[in-house]
C-alpha positions as CSV (number, residue, x, y, z in Angstrom):
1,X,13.7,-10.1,-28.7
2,X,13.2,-12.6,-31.5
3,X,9.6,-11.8,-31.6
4,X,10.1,-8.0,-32.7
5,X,11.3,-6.7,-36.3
6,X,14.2,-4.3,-36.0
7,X,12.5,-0.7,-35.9
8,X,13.7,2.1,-38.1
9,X,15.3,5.0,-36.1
10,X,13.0,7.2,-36.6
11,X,9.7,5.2,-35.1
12,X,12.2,4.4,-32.1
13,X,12.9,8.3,-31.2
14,X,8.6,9.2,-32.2
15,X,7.4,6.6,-29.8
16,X,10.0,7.4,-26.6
17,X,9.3,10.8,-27.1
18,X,5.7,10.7,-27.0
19,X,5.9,8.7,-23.8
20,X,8.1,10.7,-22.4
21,X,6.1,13.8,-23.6
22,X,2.7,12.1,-21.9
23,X,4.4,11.1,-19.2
24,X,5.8,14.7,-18.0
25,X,2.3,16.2,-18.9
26,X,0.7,13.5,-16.4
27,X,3.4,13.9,-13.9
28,X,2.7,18.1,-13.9
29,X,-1.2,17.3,-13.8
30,X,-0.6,15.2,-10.6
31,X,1.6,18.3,-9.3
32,X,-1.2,20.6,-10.0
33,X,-3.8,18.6,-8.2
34,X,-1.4,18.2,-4.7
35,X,-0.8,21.7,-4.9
36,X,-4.5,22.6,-5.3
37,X,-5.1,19.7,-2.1
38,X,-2.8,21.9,-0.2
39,X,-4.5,25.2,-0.9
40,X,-7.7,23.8,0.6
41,X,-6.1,22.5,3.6
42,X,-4.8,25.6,4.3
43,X,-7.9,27.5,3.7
44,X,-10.0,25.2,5.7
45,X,-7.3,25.9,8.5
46,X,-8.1,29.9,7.7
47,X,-11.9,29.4,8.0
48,X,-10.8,28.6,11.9
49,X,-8.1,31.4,12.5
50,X,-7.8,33.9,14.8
51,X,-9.4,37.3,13.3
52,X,-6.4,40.1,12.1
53,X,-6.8,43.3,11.5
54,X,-7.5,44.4,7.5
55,X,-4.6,47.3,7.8
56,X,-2.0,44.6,9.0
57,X,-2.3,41.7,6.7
58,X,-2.9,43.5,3.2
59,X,-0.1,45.4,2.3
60,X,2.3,42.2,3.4
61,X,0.1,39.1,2.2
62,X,2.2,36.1,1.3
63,X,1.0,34.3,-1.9
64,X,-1.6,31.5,-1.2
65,X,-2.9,32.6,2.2
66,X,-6.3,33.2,3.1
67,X,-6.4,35.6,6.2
68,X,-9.4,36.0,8.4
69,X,-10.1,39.6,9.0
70,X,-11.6,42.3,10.7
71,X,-12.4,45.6,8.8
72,X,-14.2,48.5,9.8
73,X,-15.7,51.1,7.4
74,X,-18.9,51.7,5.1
75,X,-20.5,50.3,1.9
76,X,-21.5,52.5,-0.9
77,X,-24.9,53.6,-1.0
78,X,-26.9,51.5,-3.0
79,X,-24.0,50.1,-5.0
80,X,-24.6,46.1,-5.3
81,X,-24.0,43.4,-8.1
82,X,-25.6,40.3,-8.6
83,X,-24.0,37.2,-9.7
84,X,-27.0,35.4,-11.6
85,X,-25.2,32.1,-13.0
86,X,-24.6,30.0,-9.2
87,X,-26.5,26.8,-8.1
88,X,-26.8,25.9,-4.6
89,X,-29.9,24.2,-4.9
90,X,-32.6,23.1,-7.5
91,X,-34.4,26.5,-6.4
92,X,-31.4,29.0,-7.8
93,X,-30.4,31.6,-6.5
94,X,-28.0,34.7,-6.8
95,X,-24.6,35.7,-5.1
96,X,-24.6,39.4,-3.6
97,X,-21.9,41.6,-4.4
98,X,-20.9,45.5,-2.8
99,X,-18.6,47.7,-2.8
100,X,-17.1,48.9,0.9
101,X,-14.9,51.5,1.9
102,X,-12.4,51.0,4.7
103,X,-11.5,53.7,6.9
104,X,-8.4,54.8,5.7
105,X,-8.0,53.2,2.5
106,X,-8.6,55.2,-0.8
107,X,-9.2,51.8,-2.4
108,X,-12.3,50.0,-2.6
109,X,-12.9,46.7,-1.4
110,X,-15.7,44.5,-3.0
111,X,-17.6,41.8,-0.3
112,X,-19.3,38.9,-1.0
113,X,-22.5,39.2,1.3
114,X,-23.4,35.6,0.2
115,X,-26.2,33.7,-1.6
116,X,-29.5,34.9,-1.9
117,X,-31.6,31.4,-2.7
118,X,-34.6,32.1,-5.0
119,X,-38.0,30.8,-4.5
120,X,-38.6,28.3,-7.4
121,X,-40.3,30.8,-9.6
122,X,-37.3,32.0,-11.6
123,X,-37.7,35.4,-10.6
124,X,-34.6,36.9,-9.4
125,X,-34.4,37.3,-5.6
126,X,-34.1,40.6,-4.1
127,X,-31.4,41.6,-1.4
128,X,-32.3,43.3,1.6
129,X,-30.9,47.1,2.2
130,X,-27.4,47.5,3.2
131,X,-26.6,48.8,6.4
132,X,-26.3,52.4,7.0
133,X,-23.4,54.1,8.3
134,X,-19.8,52.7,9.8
135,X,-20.1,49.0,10.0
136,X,-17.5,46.2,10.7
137,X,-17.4,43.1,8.9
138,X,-14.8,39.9,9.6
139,X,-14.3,37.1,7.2
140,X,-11.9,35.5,4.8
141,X,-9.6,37.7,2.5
142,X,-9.7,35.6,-1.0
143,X,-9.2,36.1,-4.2
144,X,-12.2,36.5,-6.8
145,X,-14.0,33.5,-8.2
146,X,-12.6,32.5,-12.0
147,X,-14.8,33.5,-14.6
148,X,-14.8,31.6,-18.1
149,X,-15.7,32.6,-21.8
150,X,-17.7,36.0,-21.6
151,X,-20.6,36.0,-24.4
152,X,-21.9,39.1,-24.8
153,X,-19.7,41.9,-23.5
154,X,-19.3,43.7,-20.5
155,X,-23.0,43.4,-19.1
156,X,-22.5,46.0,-16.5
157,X,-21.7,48.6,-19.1
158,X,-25.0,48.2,-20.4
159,X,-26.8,48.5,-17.0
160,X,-27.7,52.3,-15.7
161,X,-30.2,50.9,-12.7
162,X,-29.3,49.2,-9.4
163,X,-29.1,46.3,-8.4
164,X,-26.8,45.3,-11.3
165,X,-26.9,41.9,-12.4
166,X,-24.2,40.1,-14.9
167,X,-23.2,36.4,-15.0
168,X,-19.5,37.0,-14.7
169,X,-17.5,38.4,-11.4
170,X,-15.1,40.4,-13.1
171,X,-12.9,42.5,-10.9
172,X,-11.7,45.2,-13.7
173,X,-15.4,45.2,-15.1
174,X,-16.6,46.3,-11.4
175,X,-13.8,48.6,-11.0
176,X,-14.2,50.3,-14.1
177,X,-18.0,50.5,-13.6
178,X,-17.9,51.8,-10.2
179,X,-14.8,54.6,-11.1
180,X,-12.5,53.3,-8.7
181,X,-10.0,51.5,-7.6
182,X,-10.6,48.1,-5.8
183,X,-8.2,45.8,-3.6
184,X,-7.2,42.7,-5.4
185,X,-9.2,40.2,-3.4
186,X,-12.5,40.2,-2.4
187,X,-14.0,39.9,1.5
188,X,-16.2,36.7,1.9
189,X,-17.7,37.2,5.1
190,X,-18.4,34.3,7.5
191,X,-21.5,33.1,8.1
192,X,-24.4,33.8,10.0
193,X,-27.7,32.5,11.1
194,X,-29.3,35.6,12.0
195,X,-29.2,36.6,8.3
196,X,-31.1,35.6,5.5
197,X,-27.8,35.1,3.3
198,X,-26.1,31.5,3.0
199,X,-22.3,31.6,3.5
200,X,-20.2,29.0,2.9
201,X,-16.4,29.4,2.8
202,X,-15.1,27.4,-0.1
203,X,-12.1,28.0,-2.5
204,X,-13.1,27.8,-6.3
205,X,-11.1,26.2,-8.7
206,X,-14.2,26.3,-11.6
207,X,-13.6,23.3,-13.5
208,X,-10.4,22.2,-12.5
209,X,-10.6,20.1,-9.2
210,X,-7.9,18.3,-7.2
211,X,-10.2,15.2,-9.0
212,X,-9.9,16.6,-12.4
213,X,-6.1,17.3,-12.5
214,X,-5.6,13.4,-11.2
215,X,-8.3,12.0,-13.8
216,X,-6.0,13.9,-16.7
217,X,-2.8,12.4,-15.3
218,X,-4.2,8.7,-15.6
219,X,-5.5,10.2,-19.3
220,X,-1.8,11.2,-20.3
221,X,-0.5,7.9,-18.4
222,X,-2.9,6.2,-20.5
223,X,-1.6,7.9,-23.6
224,X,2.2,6.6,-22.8
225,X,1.2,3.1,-22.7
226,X,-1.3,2.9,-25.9
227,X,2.2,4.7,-27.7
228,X,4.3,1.8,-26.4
229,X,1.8,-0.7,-27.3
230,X,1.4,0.7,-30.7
231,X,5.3,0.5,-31.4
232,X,5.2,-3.5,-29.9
233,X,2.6,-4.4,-32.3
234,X,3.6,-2.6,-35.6
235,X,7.1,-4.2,-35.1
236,X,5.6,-8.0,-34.7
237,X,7.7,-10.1,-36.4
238,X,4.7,-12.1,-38.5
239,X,4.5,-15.7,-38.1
240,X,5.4,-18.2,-41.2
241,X,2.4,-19.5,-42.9
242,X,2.4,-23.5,-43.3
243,X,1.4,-24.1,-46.4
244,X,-0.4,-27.4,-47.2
245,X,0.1,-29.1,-51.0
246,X,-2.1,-31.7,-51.9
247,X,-0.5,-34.5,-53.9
248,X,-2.1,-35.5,-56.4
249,X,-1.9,-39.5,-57.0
């Protein structure tokens, strides 16, 4: 390459290790988004499974399954949370949190009852009474929502009335708030019309989509060819100037 200066060694080893280095991190980032593709397939396959039974499916769950079940038991007398920071619509709304007892279980297990919309007025809506009594629910055995930065503390702490509200579903604030022991995943039950709650099955990953991961591995890919181009130019062998003399007569 007659067109390139010779390189010192050390520029040579920087630039194919950056590439390299932006190349492996787009690589992972295209990992991360086909395995996130194939946790959604497989929980949209879930949303459609035969119903199991609670007591057979959550002492032996394999990692990254999303069973459908059946449990029967009773939820705790007035004990409900209200997640305050999710958009459905323009109007608002709140997701509905409560604490359930299976029969049999020592352990708590926390349901999502669903979304509440508002009205438009920016009052918070309220949910209706729990049922009374042994009661069997069925839906999708998930793991709770991510939650991001907390600002402010541990709401719930704070909070002596019920409904509780907070912004954040934290599992170990709910546990320790209620004095008990929960299950690691939450119940999202499955939906019905006959209620005034909207349920929609659907597997959050916050901010970080399938679409997200892939848009950072064309960032880092991006990133790997600006280094190489970088190293081309600053080692451009410079072009002779022609210089003109004027004669003088």
């Amino acid at each position: 390459m007659s067109w390139l200066r010779r390189p010192k060694w050390w520029s040579v080893l920087l630039t194919l290790v950056g590439a390299l280095l932006f190349v492996r991190l787009g690589v992972w980032q295209l990992h991360r988004a086909d395995y996130k593709d194939g946790l959604l397939r497989r929980y949209a396959a879930a949303a459609a499974a035969p119903v199991q039974r609670f007591d057979d499916v959550v002492d032996h769950l394999p990692p990254d399954t999303y069973p459908r079940v059946r449990v029967h038991g009773h939820y705790l007398a007035g004990r409900v949370y209200l997640l305050d920071n999710p958009m459905h619509d323009e109007r608002g709304g709140i997701e509905v949190y409560a604490p359930f007892l299976p029969d049999g279980h020592r352990r708590l297990l926390l349901v999502d009852l669903g979304f509440l919309p508002g009205n438009g007025s920016g009052r918070m809506p309220l949910p209706p009474p729990l049922p009374d009594g042994p009661t069997t629910l069925q839906g999708l055995y998930q793991p709770s929502p991510g939650h991001g930065l907390e600002m402010g503390g541990n709401a719930l702490a704070r909070q002596s009335r019920w409904p509780k509200s907070t912004i954040y579903l934290d599992m170990k604030q709910v546990a320790a708030d209620l004095r008990h022991v929960l299950f690691p995943r939450l119940l999202v039950l499955d939906p019905d019309p006959a209620i005034a709650y909207v349920r929609r099955h659907r597997l959050d990953f916050g901010a970080m989509t399938p679409a997200r991961h892939r848009a950072y591995a064309f960032q880092w890919f991006t990133f790997a060819v600006v280094a190489v181009v970088i190293f081309l130019v600053l080692h451009r062998r410079k072009r002779p100037t022609r210089r003109r003399h004027d004669e003088s007569t």
